[in-house]
C-alpha positions as CSV (number, residue, x, y, z in Angstrom):
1,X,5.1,3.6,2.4
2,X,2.2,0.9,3.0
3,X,4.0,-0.5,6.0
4,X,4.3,3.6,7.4
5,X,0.4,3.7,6.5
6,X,-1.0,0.2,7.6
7,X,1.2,-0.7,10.5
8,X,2.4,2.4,11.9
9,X,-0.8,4.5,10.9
10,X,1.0,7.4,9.4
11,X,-1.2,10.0,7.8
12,X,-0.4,10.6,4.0
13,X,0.9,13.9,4.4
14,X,3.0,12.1,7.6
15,X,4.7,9.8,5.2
16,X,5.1,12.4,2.9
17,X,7.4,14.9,5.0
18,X,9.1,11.8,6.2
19,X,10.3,10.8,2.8
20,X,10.6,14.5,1.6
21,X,8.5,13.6,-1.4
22,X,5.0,14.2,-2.4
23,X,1.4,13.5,-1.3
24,X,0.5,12.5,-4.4
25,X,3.1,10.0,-4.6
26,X,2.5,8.5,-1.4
27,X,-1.4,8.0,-2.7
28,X,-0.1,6.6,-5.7
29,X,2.4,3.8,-4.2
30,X,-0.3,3.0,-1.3
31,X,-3.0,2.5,-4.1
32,X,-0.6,0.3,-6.1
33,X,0.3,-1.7,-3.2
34,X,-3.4,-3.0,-2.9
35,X,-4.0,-3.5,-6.2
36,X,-1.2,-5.5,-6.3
37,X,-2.4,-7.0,-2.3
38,X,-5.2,-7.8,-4.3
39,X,-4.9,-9.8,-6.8
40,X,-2.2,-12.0,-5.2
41,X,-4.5,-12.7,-2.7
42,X,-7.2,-13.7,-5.3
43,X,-4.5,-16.2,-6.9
44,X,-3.3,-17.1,-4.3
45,X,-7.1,-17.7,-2.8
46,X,-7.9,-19.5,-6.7
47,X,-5.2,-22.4,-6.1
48,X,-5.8,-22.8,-2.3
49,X,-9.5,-23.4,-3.3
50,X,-8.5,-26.5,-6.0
């Protein structure tokens, strides 16, 4: 879902009928995917920094 969003700039509701599944859910795994983006990248950033 991120990579249909980010990469091939899929609306929500475009990735949604794709996958037969719900808005919601693509909003969902999208936001979860940045978090997660996130706060590897601050780690990741924390121990390049040392």
């Amino acid at each position: 879902m991120f990579w249909l969003s980010r990469v091939q700039n899929l609306s929500n509701d475009e990735i949604a009928g794709k996958l037969n599944i719900s808005k919601r859910t693509v909003e969902n795994q999208i936001t979860q995917a940045l978090r997660n983006l996130r706060v590897s990248y601050t780690k990741l950033s924390t121990v390049s920094s040392r």
